[in-house]
C-alpha positions in Angstrom: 131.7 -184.9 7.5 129.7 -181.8 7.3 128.7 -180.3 10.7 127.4 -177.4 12.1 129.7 -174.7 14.5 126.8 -173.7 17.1 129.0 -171.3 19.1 129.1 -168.9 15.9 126.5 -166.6 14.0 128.0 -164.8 10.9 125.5 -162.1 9.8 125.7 -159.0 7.6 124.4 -155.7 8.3 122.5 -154.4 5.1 120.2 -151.3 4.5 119.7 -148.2 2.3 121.7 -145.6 2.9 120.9 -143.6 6.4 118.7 -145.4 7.5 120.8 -146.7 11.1 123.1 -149.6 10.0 126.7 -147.9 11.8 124.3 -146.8 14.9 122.8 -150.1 15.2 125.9 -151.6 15.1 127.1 -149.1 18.2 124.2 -150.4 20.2 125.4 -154.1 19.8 129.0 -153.5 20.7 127.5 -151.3 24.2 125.0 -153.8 24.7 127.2 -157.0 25.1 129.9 -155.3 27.3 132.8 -154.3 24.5 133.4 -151.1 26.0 134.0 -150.7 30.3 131.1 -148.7 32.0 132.8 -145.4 31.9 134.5 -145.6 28.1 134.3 -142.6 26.3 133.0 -143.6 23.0 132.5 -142.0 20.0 129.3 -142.4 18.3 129.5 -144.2 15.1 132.2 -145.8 16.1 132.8 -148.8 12.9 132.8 -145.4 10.5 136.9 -145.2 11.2 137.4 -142.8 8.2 137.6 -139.0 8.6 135.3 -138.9 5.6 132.7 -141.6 6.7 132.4 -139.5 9.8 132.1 -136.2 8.5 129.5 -137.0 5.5 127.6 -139.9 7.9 128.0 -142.7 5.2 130.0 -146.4 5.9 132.5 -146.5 2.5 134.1 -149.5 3.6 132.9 -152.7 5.0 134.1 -153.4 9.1 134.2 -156.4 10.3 133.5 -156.7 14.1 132.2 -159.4 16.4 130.2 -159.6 19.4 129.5 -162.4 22.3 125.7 -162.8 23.5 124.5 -166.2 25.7 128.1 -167.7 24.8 127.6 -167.8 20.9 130.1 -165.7 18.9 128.4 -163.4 16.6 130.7 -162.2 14.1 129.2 -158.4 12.2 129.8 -156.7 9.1 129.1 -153.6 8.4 128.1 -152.8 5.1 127.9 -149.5 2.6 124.3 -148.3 1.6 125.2 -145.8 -1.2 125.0 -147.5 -5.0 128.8 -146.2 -5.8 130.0 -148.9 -3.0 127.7 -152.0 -3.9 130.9 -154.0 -4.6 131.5 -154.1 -1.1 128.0 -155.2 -0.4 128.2 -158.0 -2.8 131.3 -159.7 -1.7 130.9 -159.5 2.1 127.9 -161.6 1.8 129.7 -163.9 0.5 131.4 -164.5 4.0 128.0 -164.6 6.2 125.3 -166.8 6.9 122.3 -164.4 7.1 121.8 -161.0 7.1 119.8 -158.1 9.5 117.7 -155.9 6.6 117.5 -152.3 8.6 114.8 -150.4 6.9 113.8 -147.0 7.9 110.6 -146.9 10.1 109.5 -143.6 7.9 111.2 -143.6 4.9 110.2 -147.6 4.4 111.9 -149.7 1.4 114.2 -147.3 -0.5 115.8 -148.0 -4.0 119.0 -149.5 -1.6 116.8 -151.4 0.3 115.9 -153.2 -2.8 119.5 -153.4 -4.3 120.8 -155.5 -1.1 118.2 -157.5 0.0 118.2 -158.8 -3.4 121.5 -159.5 -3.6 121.2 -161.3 0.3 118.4 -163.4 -1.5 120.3 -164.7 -4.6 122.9 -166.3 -2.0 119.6 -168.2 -0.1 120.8 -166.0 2.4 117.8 -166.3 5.6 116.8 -162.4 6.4 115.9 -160.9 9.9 114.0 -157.4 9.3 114.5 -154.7 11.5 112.1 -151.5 11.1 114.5 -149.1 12.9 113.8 -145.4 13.9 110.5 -146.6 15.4 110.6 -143.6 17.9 110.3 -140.9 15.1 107.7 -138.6 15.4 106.6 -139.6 11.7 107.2 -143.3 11.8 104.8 -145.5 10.2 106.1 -148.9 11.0 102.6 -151.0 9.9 102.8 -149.5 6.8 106.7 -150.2 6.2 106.1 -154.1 7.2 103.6 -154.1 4.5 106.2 -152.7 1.9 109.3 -154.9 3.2 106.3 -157.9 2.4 105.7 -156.6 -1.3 108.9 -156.3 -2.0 109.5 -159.5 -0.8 107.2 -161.1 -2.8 108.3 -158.8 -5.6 112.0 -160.6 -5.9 110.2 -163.6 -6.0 111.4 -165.6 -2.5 110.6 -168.8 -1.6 108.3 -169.0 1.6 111.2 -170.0 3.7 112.3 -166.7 3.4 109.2 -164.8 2.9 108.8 -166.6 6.7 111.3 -164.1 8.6 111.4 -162.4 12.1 110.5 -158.6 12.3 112.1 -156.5 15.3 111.0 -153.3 15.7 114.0 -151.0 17.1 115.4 -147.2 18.1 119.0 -148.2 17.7 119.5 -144.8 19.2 117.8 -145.4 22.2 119.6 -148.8 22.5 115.6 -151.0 22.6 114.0 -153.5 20.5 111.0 -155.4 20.9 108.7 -157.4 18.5 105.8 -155.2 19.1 107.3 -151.4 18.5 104.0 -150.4 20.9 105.7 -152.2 23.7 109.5 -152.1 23.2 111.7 -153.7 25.4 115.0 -151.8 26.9 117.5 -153.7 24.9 118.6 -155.2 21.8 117.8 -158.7 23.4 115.2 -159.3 20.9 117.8 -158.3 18.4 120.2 -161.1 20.1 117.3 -163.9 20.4 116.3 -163.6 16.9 120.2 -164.1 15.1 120.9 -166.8 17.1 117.2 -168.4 16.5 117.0 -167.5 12.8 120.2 -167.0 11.3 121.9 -170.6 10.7 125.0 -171.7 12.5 127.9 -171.7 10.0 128.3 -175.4 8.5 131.3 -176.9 7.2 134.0 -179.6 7.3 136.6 -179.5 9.8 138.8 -182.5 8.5 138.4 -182.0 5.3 141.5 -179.3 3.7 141.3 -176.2 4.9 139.5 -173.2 2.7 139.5 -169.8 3.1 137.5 -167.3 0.4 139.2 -164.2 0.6 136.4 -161.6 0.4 137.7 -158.6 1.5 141.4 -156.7 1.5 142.8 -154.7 3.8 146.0 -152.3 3.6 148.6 -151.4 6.2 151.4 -150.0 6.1 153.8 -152.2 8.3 152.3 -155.6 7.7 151.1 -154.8 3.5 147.8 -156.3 2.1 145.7 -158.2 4.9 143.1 -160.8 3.7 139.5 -161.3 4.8 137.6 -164.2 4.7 135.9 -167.3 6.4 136.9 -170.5 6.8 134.9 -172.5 5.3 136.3 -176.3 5.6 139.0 -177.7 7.9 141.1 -175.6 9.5 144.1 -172.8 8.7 146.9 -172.6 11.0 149.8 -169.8 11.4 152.7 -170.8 9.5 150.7 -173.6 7.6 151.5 -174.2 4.0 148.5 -172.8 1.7 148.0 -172.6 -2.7 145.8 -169.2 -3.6 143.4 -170.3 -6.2 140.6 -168.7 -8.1 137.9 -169.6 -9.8 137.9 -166.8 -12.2 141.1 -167.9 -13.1 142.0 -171.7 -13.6 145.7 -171.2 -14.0 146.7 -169.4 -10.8 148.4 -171.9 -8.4 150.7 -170.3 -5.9 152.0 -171.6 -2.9 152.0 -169.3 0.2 152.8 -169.5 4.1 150.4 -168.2 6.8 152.5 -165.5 9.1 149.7 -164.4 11.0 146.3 -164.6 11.7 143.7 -162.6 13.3 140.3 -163.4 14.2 138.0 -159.7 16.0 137.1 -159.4 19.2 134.6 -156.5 19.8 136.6 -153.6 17.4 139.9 -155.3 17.8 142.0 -158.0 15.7 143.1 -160.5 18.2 146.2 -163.1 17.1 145.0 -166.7 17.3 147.1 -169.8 16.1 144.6 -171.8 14.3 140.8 -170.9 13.1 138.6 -173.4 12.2 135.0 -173.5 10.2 132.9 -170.7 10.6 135.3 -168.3 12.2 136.2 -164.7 10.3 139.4 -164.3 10.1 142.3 -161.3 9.0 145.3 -163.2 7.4 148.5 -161.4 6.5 151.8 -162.4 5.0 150.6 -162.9 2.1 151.5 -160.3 -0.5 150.0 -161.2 -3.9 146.4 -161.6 -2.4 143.2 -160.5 -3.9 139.5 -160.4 -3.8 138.0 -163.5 -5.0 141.2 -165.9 -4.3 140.5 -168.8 -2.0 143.0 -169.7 0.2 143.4 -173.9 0.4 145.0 -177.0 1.4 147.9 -177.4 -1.0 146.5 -181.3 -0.8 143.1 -180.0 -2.1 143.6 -177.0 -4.0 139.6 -176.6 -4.3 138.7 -172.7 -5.4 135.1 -171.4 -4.1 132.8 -169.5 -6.6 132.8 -166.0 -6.7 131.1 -163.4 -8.3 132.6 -161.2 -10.2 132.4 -157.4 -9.0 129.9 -155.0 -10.9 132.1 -153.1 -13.3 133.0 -149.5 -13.1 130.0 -147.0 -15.3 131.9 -143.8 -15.0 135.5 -142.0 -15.6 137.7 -139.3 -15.3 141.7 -138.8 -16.2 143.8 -137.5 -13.2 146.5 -135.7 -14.4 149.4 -133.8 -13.0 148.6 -130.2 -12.1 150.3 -128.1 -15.0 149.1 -125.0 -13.9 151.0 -121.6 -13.0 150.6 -122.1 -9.5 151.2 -125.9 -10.1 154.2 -126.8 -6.8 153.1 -124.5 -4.1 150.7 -126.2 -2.3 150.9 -129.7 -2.2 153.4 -131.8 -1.0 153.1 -134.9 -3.8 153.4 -133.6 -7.5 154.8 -136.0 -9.5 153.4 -137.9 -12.0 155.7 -141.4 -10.0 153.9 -140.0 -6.8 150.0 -139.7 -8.7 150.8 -143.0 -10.6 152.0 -145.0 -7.3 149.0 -143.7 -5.1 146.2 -144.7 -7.7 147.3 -147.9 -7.8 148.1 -148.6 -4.3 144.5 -147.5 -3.8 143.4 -150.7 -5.8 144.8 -152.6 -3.0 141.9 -151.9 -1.2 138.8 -150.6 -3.7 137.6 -153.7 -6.1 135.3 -151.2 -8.1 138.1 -149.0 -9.3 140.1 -149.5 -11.9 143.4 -147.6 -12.9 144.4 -147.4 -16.6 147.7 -146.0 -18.3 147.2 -143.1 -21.3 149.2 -142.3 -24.3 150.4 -139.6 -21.9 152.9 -140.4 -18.9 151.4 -137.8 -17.2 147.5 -138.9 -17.2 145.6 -141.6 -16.0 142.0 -142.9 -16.5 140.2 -143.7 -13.4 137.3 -145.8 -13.5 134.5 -146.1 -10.5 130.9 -146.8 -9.5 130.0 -143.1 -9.5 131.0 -139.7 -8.8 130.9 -140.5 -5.1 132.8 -143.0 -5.5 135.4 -140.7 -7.1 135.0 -137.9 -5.2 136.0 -139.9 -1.8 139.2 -140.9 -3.6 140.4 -137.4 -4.7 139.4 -135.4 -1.1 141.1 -138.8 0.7 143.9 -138.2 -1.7 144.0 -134.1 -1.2 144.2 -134.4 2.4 147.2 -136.7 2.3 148.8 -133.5 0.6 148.1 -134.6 -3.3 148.5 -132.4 -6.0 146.6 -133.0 -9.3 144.0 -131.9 -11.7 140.8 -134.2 -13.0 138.3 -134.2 -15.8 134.8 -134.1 -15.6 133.0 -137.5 -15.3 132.2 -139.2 -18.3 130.4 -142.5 -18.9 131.9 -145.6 -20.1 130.1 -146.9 -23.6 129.8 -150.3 -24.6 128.9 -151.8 -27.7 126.2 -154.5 -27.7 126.2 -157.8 -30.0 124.4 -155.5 -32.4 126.8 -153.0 -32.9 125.1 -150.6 -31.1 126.3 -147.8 -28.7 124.6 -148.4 -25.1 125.5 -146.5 -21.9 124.8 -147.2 -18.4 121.1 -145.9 -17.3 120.5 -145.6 -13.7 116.9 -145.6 -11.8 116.4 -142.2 -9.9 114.3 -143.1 -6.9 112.8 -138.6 -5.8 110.9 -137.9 -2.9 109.9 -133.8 -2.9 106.7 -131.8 -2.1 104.4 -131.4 -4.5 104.7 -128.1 -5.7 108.3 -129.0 -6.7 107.4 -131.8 -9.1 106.9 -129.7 -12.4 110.4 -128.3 -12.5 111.9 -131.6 -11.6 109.6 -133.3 -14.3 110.9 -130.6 -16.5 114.6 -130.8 -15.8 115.0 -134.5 -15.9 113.4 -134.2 -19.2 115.7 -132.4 -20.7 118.3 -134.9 -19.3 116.9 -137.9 -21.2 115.1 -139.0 -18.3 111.6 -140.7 -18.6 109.4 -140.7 -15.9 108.1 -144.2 -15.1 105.8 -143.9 -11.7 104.4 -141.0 -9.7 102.7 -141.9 -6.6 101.6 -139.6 -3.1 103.3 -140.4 0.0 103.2 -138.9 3.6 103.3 -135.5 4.4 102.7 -133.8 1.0 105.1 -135.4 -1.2 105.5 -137.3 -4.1 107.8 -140.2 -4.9 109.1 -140.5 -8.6 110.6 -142.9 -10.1 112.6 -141.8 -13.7 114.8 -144.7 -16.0 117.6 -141.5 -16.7 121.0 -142.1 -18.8 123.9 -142.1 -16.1 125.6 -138.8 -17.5 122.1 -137.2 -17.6 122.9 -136.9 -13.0 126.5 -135.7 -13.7 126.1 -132.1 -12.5 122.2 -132.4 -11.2 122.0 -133.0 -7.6 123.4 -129.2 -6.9 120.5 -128.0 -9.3 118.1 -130.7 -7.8 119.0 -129.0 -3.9 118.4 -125.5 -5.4 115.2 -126.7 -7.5 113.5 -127.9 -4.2 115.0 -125.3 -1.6 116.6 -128.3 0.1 113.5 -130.2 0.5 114.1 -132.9 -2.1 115.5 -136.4 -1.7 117.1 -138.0 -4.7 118.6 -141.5 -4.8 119.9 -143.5 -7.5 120.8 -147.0 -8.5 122.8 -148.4 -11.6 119.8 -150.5 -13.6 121.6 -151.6 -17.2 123.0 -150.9 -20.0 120.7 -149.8 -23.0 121.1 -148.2 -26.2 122.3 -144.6 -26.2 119.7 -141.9 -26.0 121.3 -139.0 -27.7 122.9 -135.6 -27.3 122.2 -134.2 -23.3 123.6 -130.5 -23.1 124.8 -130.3 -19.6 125.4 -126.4 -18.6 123.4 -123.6 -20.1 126.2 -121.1 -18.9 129.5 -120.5 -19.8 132.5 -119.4 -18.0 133.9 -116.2 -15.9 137.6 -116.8 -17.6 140.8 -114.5 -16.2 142.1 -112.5 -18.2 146.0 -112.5 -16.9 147.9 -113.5 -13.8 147.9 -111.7 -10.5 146.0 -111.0 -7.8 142.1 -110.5 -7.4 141.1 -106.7 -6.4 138.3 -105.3 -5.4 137.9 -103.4 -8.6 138.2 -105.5 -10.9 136.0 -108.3 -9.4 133.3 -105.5 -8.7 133.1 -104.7 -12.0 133.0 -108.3 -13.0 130.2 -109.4 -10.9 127.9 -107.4 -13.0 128.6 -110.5 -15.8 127.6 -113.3 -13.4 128.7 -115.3 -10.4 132.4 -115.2 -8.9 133.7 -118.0 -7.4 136.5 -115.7 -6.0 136.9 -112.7 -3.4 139.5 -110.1 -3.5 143.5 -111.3 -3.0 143.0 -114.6 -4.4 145.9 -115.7 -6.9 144.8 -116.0 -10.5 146.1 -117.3 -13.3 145.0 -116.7 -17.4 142.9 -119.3 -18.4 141.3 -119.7 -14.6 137.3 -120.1 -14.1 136.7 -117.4 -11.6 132.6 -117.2 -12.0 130.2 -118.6 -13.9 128.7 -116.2 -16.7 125.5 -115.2 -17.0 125.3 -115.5 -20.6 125.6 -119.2 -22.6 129.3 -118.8 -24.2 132.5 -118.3 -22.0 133.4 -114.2 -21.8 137.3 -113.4 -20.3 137.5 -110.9 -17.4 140.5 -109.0 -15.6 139.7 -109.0 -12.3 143.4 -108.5 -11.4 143.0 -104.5 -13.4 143.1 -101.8 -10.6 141.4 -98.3 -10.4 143.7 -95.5 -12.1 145.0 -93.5 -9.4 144.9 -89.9 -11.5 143.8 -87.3 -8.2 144.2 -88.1 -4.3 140.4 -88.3 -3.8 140.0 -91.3 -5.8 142.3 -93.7 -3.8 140.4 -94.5 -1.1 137.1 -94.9 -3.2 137.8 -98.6 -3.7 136.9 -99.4 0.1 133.3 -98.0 -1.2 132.5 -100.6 -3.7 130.6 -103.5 -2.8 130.6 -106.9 -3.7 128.6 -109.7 -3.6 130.3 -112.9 -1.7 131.7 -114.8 -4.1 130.1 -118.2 -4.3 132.2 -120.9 -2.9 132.2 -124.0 -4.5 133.0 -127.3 -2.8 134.7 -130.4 -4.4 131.6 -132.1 -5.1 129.8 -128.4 -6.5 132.7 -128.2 -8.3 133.0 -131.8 -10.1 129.9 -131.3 -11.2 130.2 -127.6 -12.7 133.6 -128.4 -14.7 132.3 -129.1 -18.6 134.4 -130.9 -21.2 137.1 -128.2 -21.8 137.7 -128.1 -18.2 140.1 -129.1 -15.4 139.4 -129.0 -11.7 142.8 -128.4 -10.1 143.0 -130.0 -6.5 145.5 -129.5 -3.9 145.3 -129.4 -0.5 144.5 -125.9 0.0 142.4 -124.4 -2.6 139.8 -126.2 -5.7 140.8 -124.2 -8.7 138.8 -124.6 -12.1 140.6 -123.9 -15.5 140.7 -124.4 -19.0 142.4 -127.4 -20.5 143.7 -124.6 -22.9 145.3 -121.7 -20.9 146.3 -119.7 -23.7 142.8 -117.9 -25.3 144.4 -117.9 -29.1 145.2 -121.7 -28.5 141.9 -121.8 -27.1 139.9 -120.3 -29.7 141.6 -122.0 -32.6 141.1 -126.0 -30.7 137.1 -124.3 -30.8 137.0 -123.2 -34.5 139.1 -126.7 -35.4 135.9 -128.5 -33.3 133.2 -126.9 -35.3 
């Protein structure tokens, strides 16, 4: 018999990116007495990663939970960036309703749209916060009216359309349902989840059934599995089958070793869970995304959708270079090959593929953020390797035609910078599909732009609109391929030999372009040190030194001045590589090359592609 678990709330936190999800979320745990009065606490605290907290984004989903008038209300925290949507997608699979967190200036952004629709699909119920409410700028009449539209615009039933708005400063720790008269605490917050978002329902004598929706990795206990109990209950050392409804043959039987379910930030060992309750299960080694753990009695899988797949690649390599060895601490091709695919464990976007060469492999993800947190997590656990530049994966449609992934770009800039952007996403492939006038002098635009047409354009984009421009983007479909885009006007600064930078020869080789190196640097032949200032590659020596032919001239060297190099960082430099190129990464130093160190080899493999 079905019933309903009142002492439980399951609810999702979902919003565009930035707009106060993790902060929120710090408010919540304060607010209902999960850290002592005098706890030092770090702000942010559910973004664990060193990235996450350096760049401000949530990569992974975290599951916490929280107690409020006696009623146990279980949290996720979700991503808001497009590259980690498969997260978004599967945790809301484990909650009963979600909290949309929309930005009280910003309003409904392309995210915004990408998650709530999601939330909908599942009939999940939705209660709106307009967040950021004290902001000089805010404008949080006019943002209820665009969370409405869009509403209506993904087509809800009135159920839905019939939600709670809060009005909220997460960082000032109040909410309120009128944002003129705020209360001084998230209670409104608290009231309406418990009032709107359903109890969890289920049957606790049917078999028990867990859907896993969420892995994750330790060292000392392996592969930990997420998920809620729907039906019955699971017990530690109980006998389980993993099933899958994606997959109709797999029938494994399993034994429970432990089970966690959170309390505030912590996993707490409990010996049985039953419907409703989130809980970490681990013992289990063959465990995936998308398996539901069950009764072996009633070996019942529950529906899942399958993961958005991957719309962009690169090949990790080995580093072959002349300074390949003297940095990192993992070089191997068995050390590459073992950590990409451990790192499936845990990332259901990414996918790892063997090449023709034991050396290579072809790493597929949601986008070049996606990619680029996996290479700087991987460089600062002392990697050594070299990537590709980011291409897009091609399909072929029941026509026979060649499509490619298209994405929407969502830009906000001031309006003198529309032109050039008009211009430069033109020449990209992009087609401009709406222009309308918001706040404060700018412009939102919104283009349909071929997915490789953004490899390499944000850096452009920041330079384009001094810094003042907002770009966002969001994967839209596949459609038939839009021709030739030719990504970098420039060529290359190429070394001439290996050595050692000096000052005179990088001073006279500034006069060709831009250096990406200063003086003492190691070189190698074959190295990008600069980009040129003309369209086709030109070879430099920046390692040759002044000839010493009279003691006056020695010293002269100190006299010549040069321009700081420009230094380019891993996402600057992902995107300047082109499709000769290698970006070699280790844990000190970003080094661009040629796939073809030697120039005659080089030349040749040109004339042989003309």
């Amino acid at each position: 018999m079905v019933q309903s678990r009142d002492d439980i709330r399951n609810v999702a936190i979902i919003a565009h990116v930035d707009h106060g999800k993790t902060t929120l979320v710090d408010q919540l745990l304060r607010q209902s007495g999960v850290f002592r009065e005098n706890q030092e606490v770090a702000e942010r605290v559910m973004d664990s990663g060193d990235i996450e907290r350096e760049r401000g984004i949530t990569i992974l989903s975290k599951n916490t939970a929280v107690t409020y008038k006696g009623t146990k209300i279980n949290i996720v925290d979700t991503p808001g960036h497009a590259d980690f949507g498969g997260e978004v997608e599967r945790v809301l699979k484990m909650v009963d309703g979600a909290i949309l967190v929309v930005d009280a200036f910003e309003g409904t952004m392309p995210q915004t749209r990408f998650v709530l629709k999601k939330a909908l699909a599942l009939k999940l119920p939705v209660v709106v916060c307009v967040n950021k409410v004290d902001r000089e700028e805010a404008r949080p009449e006019e943002v209820v009216d665009e969370v409405l539209e869009l509403f209506m615009d993904l087509d809800v039933d009135d159920s839905q359309l019939d939600c709670p708005f809060i009005f909220a400063s997460a960082k000032l720790g109040r909410s309120g349902t009128d944002y003129k008269n705020m209360g001084p605490d998230m209670a409104p917050l608290f009231d309406a989840v418990l009032n709107y978002i359903p109890a969890p329902q289920g049957d606790s004598e049917a078999g028990a059934q867990v859907l896993i929706s969420t892995i994750d990795y330790n060292d000392y206990v392996g592969r930990i599995g997420v998920g809620k109990v729907s039906n019955g209950v699971i017990r530690v050392n109980g006998e389980m089958v993993i099933v899958n409804a994606h997959d109709p043959d797999k029938l494994k039987k399993v034994k429970v070793s432990a089970l966690y379910e959170y309390d505030g930030l912590n996993k707490v060992n409990v010996r049985e869970a039953g419907v409703g309750a989130i809980v970490a299960i681990s013992g289990i080694a063959d465990i995936h995304i998308g398996d539901t753990l069950c009764d072996p009695e009633h070996p019942d899988p529950i529906p899942f959708q399958k993961i958005s797949e991957p719309t962009i690649a690169m090949t990790f390599c080995v580093n072959d270079s002349p300074l390949a060895g003297t940095e990192g601490k993992y070089v191997t091709s068995r050390h590459l090959r073992d950590r990409l695919f451990r790192e499936l464990n845990t990332d259901v976007s990414l996918r790892v593929e063997e090449t023709d060469s034991t050396e290579c492999f072809k790493v597929s993800g949601r986008g070049e953020l996606h990619l680029s947190v996996l290479i700087e997590n991987m460089r600062r656990e002392g990697y050594e390797f070299a990537v590709s530049k980011a291409e897009v994966l091609y399909r072929t449609d029941s026509k026979g035609r060649k499509t490619e992934p298209m994405e929407l770009a969502y830009i906000d800039v001031p309006e003198e910078y529309t032109g050039i952007v008009i211009e430069k996403l033109g020449s990209r492939k992009g087609e401009l599909q709406n222009m309308t006038p918001i706040t404060g002098g700018y412009t939102r635009m919104e283009f349909s732009i071929p997915a490789r047409g953004l490899i390499g354009y944000r850096g452009e984009f920041l330079t384009d609109t001094r810094g003042n421009g907002i770009i966002n983007t969001i994967f839209d479909e596949y459609a038939p391929y839009k021709g030739d885009i030719a990504y970098r006007k420039q060529g290359s600064l190429i070394a001439f030999e290996n050595g050692e930078a000096v000052t005179y020869g990088l001073y006279n080789a500034q006069e060709r372009g831009t250096l990406f190196i200063g003086p003492g640097e190691k070189v190698y032949a074959g190295m990008v040190v600069g980009q040129s200032g003309k369209t086709e590659d030109v070879e430099i020596n920046v390692c040759k030194r002044k000839q010493l032919t009279n003691t006056r001239a020695s010293g002269s060297d100190e006299a010549l001045r040069l321009t700081p190099p420009k230094v380019l960082s891993l996402e600057q430099a992902l995107e300047f590589i082109d499709t000769d190129e290698l970006l070699e990464i280790t844990p000190e130093s970003l080094r661009i090359r040629k796939k073809i160190l030697d120039p005659t080899l080089r030349k040749r493999a040109g004339f042989a592609k003309q």
